[in-house]
Every structure is written in C-alpha cells, then in structure tokens.
C-alpha positions as CSV (number, residue, x, y, z in Angstrom):
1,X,0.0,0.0,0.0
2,X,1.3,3.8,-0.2
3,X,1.6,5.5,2.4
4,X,-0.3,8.4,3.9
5,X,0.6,11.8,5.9
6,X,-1.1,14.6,6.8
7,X,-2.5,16.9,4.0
8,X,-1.6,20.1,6.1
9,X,-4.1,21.4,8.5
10,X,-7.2,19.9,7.2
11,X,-7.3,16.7,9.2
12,X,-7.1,14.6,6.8
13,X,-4.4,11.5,6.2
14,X,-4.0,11.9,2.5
15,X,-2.1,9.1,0.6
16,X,0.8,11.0,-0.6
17,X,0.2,10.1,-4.1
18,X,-3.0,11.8,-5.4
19,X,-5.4,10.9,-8.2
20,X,-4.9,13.7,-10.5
21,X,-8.0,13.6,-12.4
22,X,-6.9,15.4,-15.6
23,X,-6.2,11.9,-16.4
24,X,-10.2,11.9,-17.0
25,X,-10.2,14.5,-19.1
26,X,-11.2,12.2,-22.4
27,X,-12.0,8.7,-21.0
28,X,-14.9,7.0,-21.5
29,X,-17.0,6.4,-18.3
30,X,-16.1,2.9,-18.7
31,X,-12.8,3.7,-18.7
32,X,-13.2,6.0,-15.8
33,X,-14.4,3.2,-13.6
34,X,-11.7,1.0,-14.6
35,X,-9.1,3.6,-13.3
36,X,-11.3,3.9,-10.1
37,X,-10.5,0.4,-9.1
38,X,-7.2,0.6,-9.3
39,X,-7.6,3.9,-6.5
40,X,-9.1,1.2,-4.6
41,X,-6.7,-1.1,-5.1
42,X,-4.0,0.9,-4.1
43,X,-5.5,2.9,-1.3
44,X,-5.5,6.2,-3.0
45,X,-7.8,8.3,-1.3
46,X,-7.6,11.7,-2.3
47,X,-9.0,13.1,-5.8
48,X,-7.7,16.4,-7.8
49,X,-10.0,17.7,-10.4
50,X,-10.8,21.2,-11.8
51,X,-13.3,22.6,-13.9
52,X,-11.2,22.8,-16.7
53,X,-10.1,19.0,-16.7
54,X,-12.7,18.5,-20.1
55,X,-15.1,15.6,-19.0
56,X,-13.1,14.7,-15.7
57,X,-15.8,15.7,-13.4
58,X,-18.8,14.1,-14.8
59,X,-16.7,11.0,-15.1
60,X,-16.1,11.4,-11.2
61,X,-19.7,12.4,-10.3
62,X,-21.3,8.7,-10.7
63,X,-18.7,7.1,-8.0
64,X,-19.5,10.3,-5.5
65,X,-23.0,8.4,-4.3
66,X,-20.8,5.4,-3.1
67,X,-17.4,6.4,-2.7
68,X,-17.6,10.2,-1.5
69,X,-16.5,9.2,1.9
70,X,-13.5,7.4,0.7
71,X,-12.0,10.4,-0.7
72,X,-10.9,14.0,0.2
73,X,-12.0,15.8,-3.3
74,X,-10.6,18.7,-4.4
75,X,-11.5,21.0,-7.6
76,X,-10.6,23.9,-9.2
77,X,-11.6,27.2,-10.7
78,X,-9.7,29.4,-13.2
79,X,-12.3,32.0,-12.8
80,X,-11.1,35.6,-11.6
81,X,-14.3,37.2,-10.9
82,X,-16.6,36.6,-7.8
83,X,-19.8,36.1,-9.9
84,X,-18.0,33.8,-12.4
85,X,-16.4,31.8,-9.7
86,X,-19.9,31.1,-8.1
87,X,-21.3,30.2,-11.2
88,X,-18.7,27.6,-11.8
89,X,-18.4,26.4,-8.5
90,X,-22.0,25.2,-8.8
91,X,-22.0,23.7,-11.9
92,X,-18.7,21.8,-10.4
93,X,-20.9,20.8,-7.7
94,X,-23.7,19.5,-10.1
95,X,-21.0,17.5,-12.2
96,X,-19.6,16.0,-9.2
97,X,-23.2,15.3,-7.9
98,X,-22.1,16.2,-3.9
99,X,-23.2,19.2,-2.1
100,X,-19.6,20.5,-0.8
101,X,-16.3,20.1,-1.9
102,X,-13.0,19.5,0.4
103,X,-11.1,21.7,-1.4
104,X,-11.3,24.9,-4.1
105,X,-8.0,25.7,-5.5
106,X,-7.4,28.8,-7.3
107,X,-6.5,27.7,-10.7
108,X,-2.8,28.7,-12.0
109,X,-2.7,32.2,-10.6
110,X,0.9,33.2,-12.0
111,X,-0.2,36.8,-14.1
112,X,0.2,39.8,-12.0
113,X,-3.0,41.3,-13.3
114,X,-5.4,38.3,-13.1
115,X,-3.7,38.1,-9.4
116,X,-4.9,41.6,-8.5
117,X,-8.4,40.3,-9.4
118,X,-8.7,37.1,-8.0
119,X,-6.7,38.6,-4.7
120,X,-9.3,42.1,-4.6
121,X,-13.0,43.2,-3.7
122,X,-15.1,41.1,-6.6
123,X,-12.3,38.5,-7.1
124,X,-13.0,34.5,-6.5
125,X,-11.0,34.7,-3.4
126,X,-14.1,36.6,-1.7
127,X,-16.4,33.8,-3.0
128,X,-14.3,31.1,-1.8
129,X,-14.1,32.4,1.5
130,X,-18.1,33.2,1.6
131,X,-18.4,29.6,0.1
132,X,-16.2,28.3,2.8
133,X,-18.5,30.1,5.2
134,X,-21.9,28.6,4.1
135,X,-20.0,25.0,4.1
136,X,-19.5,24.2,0.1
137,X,-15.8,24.1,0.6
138,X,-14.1,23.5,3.8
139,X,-10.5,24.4,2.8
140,X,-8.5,26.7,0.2
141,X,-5.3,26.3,-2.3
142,X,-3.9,28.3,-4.9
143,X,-1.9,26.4,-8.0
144,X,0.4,27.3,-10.5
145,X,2.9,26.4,-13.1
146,X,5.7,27.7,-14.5
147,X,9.0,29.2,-13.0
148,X,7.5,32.2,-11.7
149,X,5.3,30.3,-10.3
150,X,7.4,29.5,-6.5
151,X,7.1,33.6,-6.3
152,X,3.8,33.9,-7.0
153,X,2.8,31.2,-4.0
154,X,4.9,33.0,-1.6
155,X,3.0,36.5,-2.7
156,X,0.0,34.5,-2.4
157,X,0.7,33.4,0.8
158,X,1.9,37.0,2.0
159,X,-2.2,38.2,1.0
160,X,-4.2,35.2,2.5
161,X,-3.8,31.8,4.5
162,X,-4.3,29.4,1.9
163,X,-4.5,25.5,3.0
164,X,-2.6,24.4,0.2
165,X,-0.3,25.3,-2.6
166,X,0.7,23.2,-5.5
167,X,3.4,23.5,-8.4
168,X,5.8,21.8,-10.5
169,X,8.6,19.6,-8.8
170,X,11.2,16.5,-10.3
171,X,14.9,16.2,-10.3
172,X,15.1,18.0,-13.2
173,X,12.9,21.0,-12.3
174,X,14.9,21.6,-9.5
175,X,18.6,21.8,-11.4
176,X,17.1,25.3,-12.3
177,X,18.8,27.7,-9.0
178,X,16.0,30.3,-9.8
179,X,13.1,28.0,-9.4
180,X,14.5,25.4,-6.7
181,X,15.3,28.7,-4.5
182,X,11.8,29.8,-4.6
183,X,10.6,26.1,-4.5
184,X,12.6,25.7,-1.5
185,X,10.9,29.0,0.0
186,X,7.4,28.4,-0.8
187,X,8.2,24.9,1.5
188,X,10.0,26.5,4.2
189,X,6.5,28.9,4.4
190,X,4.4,25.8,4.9
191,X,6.1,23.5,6.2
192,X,6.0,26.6,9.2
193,X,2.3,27.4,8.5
194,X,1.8,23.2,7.8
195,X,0.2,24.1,4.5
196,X,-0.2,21.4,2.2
197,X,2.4,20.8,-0.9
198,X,1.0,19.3,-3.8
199,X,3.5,18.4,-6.3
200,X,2.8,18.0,-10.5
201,X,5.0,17.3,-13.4
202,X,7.1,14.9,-11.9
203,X,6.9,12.6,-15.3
204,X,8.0,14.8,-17.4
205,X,10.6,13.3,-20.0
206,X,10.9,16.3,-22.1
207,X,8.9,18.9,-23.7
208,X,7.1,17.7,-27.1
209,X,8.7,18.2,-30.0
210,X,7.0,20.7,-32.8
211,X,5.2,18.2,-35.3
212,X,5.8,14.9,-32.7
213,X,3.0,12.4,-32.6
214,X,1.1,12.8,-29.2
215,X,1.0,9.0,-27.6
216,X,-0.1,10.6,-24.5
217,X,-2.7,12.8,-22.7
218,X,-0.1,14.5,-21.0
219,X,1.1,17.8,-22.1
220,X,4.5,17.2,-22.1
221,X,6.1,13.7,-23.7
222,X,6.4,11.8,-20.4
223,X,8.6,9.0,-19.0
224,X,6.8,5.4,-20.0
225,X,9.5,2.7,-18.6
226,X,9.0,1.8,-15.5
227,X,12.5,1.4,-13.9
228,X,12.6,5.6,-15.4
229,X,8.8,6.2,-13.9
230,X,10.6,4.5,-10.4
231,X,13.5,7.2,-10.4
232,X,10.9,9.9,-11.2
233,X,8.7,8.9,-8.2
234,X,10.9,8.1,-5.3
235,X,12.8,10.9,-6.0
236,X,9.8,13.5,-5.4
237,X,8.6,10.9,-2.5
238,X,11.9,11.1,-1.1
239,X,10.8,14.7,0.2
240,X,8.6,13.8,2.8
241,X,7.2,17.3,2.8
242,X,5.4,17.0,-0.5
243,X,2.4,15.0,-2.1
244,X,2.6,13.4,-5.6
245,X,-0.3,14.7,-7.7
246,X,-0.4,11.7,-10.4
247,X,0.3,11.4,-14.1
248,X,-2.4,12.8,-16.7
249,X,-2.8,10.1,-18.5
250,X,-4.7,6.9,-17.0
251,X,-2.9,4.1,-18.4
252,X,0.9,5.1,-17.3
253,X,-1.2,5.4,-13.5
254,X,-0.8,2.1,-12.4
255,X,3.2,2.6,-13.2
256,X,3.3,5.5,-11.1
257,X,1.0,3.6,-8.4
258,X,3.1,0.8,-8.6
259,X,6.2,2.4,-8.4
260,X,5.0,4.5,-5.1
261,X,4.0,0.7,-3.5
262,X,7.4,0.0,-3.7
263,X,9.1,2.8,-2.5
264,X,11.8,2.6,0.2
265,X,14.2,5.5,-0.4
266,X,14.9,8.4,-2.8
267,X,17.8,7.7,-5.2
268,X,21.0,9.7,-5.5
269,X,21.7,12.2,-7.1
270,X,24.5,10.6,-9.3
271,X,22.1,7.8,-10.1
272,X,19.1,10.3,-11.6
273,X,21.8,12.4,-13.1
274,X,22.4,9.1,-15.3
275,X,18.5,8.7,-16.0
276,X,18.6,12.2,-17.6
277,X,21.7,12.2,-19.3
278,X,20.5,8.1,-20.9
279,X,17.2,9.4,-22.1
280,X,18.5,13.1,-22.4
281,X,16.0,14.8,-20.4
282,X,14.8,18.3,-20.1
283,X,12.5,20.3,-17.9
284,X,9.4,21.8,-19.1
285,X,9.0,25.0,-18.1
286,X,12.2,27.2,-18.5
C-alpha cells in the first residue's frame, strides 16, 4: 500500500500520491471506472480535479453516491471574478453530484494582473471564503505552473492563508537555481504554517517536439519505462514534505502507483543524473 501523511491542517491523512484527475479528461466512463478500481486497489484516497479538466468531473460524479466518503475531493476554478467563480463552482458541484467540496483551489494564478483580481474586492477569493462560510468548501489552495510560479505562492501566501499550494517539482525541475530557491521558500512557508504541498509534473521526459505524434494525454512527452517512472517517483517521494499529484494520463497510472508501493528510499543524485543524461532529459517550463 502507499503511504499516507497529513495533508496540512485539514485533518485529513492523504495518501501521498494523489489521483490527479486530468487523467479523466477524455476517458470514456467505462474507462473511468476501470481507473477507479485501481484507486481502490491501491489505497489512493484523495481526488484532484478542476473545472477545466474536459469531461473529468462528470466521469467522477457517478462514483460520488458510493465512494464520497472514501476520498478528500478537491476542484478547481480558473475563474477571476466573484460572480464567475460562483457560477462555476456550482455547476462543479452538479457534475460532481455532492453538495460540498473538500477543497477549491485557485487555478494557476501566475499573471500579475489576473492576481490583483482574484486577490481584490469582486475576485473569486471573496467567494471562496463566503463559500467556505456557508459550508460548500471547507479548505482553500492556490496552483500554478511555471517558474515564476514559487514567487507567485509566496505572494500569495503574503495576501491570505491558503490550506494548500501546488506546483511543479522533479529532479530535473529543481537543477534550475532560480526555481529550486523559490521552491525551496514556498516549502520553508508551509512546512512553518503546515500548508499542504502538492507536487505535479514529476513525469516529465521532455517537452514535445513541434510536429511529434502525441502518444499521451499528457502535455508534455512523459517517462513510459518503468524502472525511469521509479527514479521519477521516489525521488519526489523522497521529500517527505510533499504529495505526488499523479500522471495525466490513466494508463501510465498504475506505473506510477506501482512504483510509489514499492518505494523505500529516494535515489542519489548521481544515479538520476544518469537517468537524464541516458534518455537526455529536459524540464518543461524554462
């Protein structure tokens, strides 16, 4: 099984891999269900959707009248705007056929000016908190990608006491001095506040290439052997501050569940400097 750990303040022992449900995104319901027996089978007990992950919460909505107590669900908004928000945040509701949520994240808030919205009087911050409030959310995150990204958080953090926090993190990610420094801050902050750190990306085998045949849902071309995926995941799991938000594409999941089963402890850096100079690896934001 995979072990758990506290996901921050909330209460809750979170296995510290998560279902990220972009995976969803284009499944078939059938498909769906499939990949919700392997959770089971693993133990995974903790779901991250979002609005914006295509089909992913209507594929997640018909387990809710069995399962909901089995997991801590999480969703997301990349709304800006108070009304907007609230309009979206229902409709997540209805897709995800539950009255409340465990947690609404603010969805990649890196721009400055889109920032100043969320963050001000009228932004989606205000209806998260009122949400919070009349009990259709109990807790609050804020994600992000990119480099910039590690500054943002800690801005974010500065303005309001989110829960949670979740960005890009691998070996490779982290060879970058700009963005491990501010990685390395953004934990220091929680780890003091004990906010939650989701981690993504941790797959990545390179960006893909202009013209390259897309054999994966992913965004970026990602690892597919497993003694690679097993590098990729006990390294990140060898921070035992973080959480390991799964792979976005359902059938490299059980790799990645497989490989966090069997972890014991995070490799060297020698031997992961071999996996990325043997399949000539390169980080996807820059």
């Amino acid at each position: 099984m995979i072990a758990k750990k506290p996901f921050g303040r909330t209460g809750h022992e979170s296995t510290r891999i998560i279902f990220g449900a972009a995976a969803l995104g284009e499944v078939t319901q059938a498909e769906a269900d499939r990949t919700l027996d392997l959770l089971l089978e693993y133990g995974i007990n903790h779901i991250d959707t979002a609005a914006s992950y295509g089909e992913s919460e209507l594929r997640i909505g018909p387990w809710m009248p069995q399962y909901r107590h089995q997991f801590f669900l999480a969703t997301k908004t990349l709304e800006r705007t108070y009304d907007k928000a609230r309009e979206e945040f229902l409709r997540s509701l209805e897709r995800l056929q539950v009255d409340s949520v465990d947690l609404l994240q603010l969805h990649y808030l890196v721009g400055a000016d889109e920032w100043e919205v969320a963050m001000g009087a009228g932004g989606v911050l205000e209806w998260a908190v009122e949400a919070r409030e009349q009990g259709l959310l109990r807790f609050i995150g804020v994600t992000g990608h990119d480099v910039a990204i590690a500054g943002m958080h800690q801005r974010s953090l500065e303005r309001f006491d989110f829960d949670s926090v979740l960005l890009p993190y691998s070996y490779v990610m982290m060879q970058n001095p700009e963005y491990a420094a501010g990685f390395n801050n953004v934990l220091e902050i929680c780890k003091r506040r004990n906010v939650a750190v989701q981690t993504i990306k941790s797959l990545v085998h390179r960006p893909w290439a202009e013209g390259e045949e897309r054999t994966h849902a992913t965004w970026y071309k990602p690892l597919t052997e497993q003694d690679a995926i097993d590098a990729a995941v006990h390294w990140v799991l060898g921070n035992e501050d973080v959480f390991l938000n799964s792979v976005g594409d359902i059938h490299l999941l059980p790799k990645v569940l497989d490989a966090a089963s069997r972890y014991a402890q995070r490799p060297s850096d020698e031997a992961m400097q071999a996996v990325v100079n043997d399949l000539e690896m390169a980080p996807l934001f820059v």
